[in-house]
C-alpha positions in Angstrom: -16.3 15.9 17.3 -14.0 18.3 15.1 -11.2 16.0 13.9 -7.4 17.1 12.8 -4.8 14.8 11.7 -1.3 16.0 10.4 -0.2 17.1 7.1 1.9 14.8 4.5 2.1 16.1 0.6 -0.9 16.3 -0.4 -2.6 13.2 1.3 -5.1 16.0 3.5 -7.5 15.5 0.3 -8.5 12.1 0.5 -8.4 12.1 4.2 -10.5 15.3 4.5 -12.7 12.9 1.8 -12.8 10.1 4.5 -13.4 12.2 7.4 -16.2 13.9 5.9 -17.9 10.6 4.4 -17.7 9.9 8.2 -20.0 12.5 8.9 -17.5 14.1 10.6 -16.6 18.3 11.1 -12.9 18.5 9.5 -10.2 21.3 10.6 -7.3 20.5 8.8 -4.2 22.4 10.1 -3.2 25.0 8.0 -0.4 24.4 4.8 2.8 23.9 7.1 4.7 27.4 7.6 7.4 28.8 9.1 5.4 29.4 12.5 4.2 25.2 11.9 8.0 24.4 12.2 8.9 27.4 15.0 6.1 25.9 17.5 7.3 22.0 16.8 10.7 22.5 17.6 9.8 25.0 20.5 7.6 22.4 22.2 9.1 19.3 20.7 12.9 17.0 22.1 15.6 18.5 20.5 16.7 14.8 19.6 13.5 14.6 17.9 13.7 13.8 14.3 11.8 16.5 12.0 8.7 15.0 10.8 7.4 14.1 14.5 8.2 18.7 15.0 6.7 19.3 11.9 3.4 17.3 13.3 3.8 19.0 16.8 3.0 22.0 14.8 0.1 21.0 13.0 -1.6 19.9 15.6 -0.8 22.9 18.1 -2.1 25.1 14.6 -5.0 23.1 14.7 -6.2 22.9 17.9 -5.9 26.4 18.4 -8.4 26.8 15.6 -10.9 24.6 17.1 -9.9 21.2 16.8 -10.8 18.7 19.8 -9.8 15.3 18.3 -6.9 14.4 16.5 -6.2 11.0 14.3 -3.0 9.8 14.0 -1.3 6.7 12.7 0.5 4.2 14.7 3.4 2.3 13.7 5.5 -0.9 14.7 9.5 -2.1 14.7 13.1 0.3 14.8 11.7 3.3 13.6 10.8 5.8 16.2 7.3 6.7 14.1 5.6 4.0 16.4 6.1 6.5 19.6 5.1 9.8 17.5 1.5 9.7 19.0 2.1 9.0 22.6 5.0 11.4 22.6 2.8 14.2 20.7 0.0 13.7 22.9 2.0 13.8 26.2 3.3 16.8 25.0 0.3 18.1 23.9 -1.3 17.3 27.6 1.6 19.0 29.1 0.7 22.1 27.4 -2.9 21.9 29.0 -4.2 21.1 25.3 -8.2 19.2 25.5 -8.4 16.8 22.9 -8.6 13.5 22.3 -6.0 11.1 20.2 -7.1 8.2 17.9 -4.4 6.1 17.0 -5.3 3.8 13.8 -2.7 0.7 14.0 -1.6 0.1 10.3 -3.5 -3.4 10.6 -0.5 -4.8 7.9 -3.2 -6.6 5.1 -6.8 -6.9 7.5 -8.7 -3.9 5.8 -11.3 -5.8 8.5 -9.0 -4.1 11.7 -9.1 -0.8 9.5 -12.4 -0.7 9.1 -13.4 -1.2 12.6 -11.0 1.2 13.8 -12.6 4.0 11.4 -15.7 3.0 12.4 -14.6 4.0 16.2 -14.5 7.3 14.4 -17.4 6.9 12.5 -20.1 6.7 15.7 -22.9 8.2 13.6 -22.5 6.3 10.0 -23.0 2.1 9.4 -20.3 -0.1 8.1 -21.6 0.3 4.6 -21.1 3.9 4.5 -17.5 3.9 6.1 -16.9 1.2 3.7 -18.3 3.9 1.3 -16.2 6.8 2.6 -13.1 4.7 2.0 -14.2 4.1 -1.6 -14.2 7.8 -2.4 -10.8 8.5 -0.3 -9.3 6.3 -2.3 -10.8 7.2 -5.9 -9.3 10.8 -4.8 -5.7 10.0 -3.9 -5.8 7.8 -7.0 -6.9 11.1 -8.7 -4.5 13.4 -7.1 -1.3 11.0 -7.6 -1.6 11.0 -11.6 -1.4 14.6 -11.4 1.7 14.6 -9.2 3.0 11.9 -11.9 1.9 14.0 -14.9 3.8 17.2 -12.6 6.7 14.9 -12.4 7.5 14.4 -16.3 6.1 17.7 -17.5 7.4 20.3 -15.5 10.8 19.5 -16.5 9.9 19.2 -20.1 7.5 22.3 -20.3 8.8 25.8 -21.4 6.5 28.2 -19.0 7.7 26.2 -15.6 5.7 28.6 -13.9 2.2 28.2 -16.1 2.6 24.2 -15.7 2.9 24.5 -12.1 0.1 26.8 -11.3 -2.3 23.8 -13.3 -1.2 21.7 -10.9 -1.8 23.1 -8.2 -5.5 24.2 -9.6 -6.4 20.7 -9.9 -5.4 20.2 -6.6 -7.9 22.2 -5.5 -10.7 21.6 -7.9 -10.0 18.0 -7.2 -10.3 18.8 -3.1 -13.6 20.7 -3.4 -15.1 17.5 -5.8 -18.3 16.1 -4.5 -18.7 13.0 -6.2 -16.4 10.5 -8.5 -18.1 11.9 -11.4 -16.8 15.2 -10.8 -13.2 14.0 -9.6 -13.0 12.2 -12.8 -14.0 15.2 -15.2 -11.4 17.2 -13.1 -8.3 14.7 -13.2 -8.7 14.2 -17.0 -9.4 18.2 -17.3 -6.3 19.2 -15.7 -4.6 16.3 -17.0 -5.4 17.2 -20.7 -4.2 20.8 -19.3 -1.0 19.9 -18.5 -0.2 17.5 -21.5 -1.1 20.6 -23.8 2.0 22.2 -22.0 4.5 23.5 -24.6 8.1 21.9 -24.3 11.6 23.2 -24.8 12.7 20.3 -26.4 16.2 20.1 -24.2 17.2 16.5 -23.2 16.3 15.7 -19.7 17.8 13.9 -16.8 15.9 11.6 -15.2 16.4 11.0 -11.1 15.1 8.7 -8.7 14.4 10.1 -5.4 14.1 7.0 -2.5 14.6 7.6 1.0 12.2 8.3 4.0 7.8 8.4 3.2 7.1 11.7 4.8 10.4 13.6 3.8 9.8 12.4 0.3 6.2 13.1 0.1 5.9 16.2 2.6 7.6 19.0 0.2 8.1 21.3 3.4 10.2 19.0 4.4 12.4 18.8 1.7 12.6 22.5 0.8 10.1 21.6 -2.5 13.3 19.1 -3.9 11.2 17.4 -6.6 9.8 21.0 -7.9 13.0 22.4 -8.0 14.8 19.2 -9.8 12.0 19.8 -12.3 12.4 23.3 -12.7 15.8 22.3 -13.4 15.0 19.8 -16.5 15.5 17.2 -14.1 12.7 14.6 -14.3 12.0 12.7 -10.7 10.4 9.3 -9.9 9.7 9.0 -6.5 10.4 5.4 -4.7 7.1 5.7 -2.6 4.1 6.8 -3.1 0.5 7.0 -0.8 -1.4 4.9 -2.7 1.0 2.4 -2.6 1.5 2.1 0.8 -1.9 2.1 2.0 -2.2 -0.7 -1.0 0.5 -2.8 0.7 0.3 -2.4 4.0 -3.4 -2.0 4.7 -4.9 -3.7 2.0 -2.8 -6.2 1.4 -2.0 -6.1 -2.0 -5.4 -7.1 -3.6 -6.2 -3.5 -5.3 -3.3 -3.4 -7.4 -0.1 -5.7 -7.8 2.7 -4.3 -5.3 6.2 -4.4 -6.6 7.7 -4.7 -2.8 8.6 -8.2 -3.1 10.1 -7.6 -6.4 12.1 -4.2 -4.3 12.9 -6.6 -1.5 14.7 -8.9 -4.4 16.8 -6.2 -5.7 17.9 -5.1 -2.3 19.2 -9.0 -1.7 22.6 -8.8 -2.6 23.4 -5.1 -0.4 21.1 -5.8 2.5 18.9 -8.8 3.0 17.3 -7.8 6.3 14.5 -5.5 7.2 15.8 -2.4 9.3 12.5 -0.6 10.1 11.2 2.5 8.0 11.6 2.4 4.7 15.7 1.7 4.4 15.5 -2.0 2.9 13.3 -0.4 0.2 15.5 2.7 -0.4 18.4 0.6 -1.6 16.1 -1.7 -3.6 14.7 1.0 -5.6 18.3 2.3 -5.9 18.7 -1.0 -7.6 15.7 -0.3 -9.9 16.2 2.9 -10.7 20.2 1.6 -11.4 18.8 -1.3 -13.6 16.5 0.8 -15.5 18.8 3.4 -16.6 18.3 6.6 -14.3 20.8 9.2 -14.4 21.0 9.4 -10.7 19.4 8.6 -7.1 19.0 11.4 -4.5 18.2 10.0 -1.3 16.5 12.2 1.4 15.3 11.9 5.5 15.1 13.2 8.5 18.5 13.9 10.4 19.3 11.2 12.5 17.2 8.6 10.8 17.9 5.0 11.7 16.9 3.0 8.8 18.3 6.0 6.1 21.5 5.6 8.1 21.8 1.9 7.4 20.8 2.2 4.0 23.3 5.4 3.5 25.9 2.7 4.5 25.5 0.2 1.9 24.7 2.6 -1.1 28.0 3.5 -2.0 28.7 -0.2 -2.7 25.5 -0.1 -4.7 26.7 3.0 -6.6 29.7 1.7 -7.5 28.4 -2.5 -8.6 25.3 -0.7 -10.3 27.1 2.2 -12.0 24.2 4.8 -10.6 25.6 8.0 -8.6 23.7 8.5 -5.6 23.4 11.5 -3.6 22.2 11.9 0.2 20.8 14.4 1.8 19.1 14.4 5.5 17.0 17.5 6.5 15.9 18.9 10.3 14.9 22.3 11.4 18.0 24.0 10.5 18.2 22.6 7.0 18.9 26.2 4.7 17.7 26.4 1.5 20.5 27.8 -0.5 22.7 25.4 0.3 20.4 22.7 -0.2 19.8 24.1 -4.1 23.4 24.6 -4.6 24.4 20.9 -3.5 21.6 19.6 -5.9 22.5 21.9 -8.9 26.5 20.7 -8.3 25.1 17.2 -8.2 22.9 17.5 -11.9 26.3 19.4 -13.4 28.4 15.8 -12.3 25.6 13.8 -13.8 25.3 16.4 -17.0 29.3 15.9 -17.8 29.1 11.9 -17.1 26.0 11.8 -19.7 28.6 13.9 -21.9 31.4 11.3 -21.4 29.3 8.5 -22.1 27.4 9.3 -25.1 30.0 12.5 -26.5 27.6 15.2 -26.4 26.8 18.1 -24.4 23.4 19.0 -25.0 21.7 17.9 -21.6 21.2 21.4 -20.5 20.0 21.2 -16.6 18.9 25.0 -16.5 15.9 26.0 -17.6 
């Protein structure tokens, strides 16, 4: 069996971790391109929304290189990412592609369900060493998400943008290619140390709070590298979602770490009390949050034509103008151009740049580095 599964951010390391504590052979599809998006929208609906193209193209990428089973997650209520794998795979089919599809059903709390449905994968290992595998998957995407937090307030902060970056991306790997815990741990706190030693320029910074849609906020392809170049910028971006906290709330229920939805479910109350599917009920909330504690600003990204963003789009001017936050939205599909893109989000930090100089009577936020 050599297994595939599509590309979000950087969540191929722990799941190439899992895989392989499976005793599994791993092909991940290469980094997504400009060919990854060409073949997606060539063999996917036009109607489709991006992410679903951008995994049409991963898995065409991967199969081609040897792939004959590919994993994808399954998904439930108004959001159309509950169809992506039987679309993708009767496309695939269609194609005269020979492979086989595992769906895994986000089992919403009973790790039990998740582990039996990796251990459908896992044919050759016992439930002790799955259990195992997802140990180690997890201590990694732990491991990787502090340096994507550390990424977050330094790069806007640091002097050499492009030194601070290139750490990053350096752990990443080193962290990829770890063996053991041991070894991921000596690596986080190596290139964590690395990128706290950063020299800074000392400017003020902007802070902004980026909510909207999981895979357009966490898949950088997908949204033209937004949080990099808000950084690069002096703008300094929290993210309203990350992977660990996802798979913390809706596959094991809560019990690793506290989960602050029911606390983001609160704050969305008073602007939309209902769940809409995705993540659109959470996108206002953390507007809320982010609102309440003081952000400069919320950008708030998806895929063209997404349901639950829509909704939320609709109620966050209210919330903009009740909380006092400016919010920003942006929605992204295959012919999404970059330079308009950066100059919409440079116009937005100048507006937030002369409010901040209105309200405290200086001009020394400086959003260029």
């Amino acid at each position: 069996m050599k297994v595939t599964f599509p590309h979000m951010g950087n969540a191929h390391i722990p799941i190439k971790a899992l895989l392989k504590g499976l005793r599994l052979e791993v092909i991940p599809p290469p980094p997504i391109s400009k060919k990854t998006m060409e073949l997606g929208v060539k063999y996917s609906p036009e109607f489709a929304c991006m992410p679903l193209k951008i995994n049409m193209g991963n898995f065409i990428e991967a199969i081609e290189a040897g792939a004959d089973t590919i994993v994808m997650a399954g998904g439930w209520g108004p959001c159309r990412f509950g169809y992506y794998a039987q679309v993708e795979r009767d496309i695939l089919h269609s194609l005269n592609y020979d492979f086989k599809m595992i769906i895994l059903e986000a089992p919403d709390s009973r790790l039990s369900d998740l582990l039996k449905q990796l251990k459908a994968l896992g044919e050759n290992v016992t439930f002790w060493e799955a259990l195992k595998a997802v140990k180690f998957a997890w201590y990694k995407l732990n491991a990787v998400e502090k340096l994507e937090k550390q990424l977050e307030y330094h790069l806007p902060r640091a002097a050499d943008k492009d030194r601070t970056e290139k750490i990053f991306d350096e752990g990443l790997e080193q962290i990829d290619r770890a063996g053991d815990r041991s070894e991921v741990y000596r690596i986080t706190n190596q290139y964590l140390k690395k990128l706290q030693d950063q020299p800074g320029h000392g400017k003020p910074i902007l802070r902004i709070g980026l909510v909207g849609e999981i895979y357009t906020i966490l898949e950088p392809a997908a949204n033209y590298y937004l949080a990099r170049y808000l950084g690069r910028l002096n703008a300094e971006v929290t993210c309203s979602i990350y992977m660990s906290e996802w798979v913390n709330d809706h596959l094991l229920g809560g019990w690793i770490k506290r989960s602050r939805r029911g606390e983001i479910i609160d704050c969305a109350g008073p602007y939309l009390n209902y769940w809409v599917g995705g993540h659109g009920q959470e996108t206002v909330g953390y507007t809320v949050d982010f609102a309440r504690k003081k952000y400069d600003g919320v950008v708030q990204i998806g895929p063209l034509t997404c349901m639950p963003e829509i909704v939320a789009q609709s109620v966050l001017g209210k919330v903009s103008e009740v909380e006092g936050i400016p919010c920003m939205t942006m929605y992204f599909d295959e012919h999404s151009g970059q330079a308009g893109i950066y100059t919409r989000l440079e116009a937005f930090l100048d507006m937030l740049q002369r409010k901040s100089w209105r309200v405290h009577g200086t001009n020394e936020v400086q959003i260029m580095s």
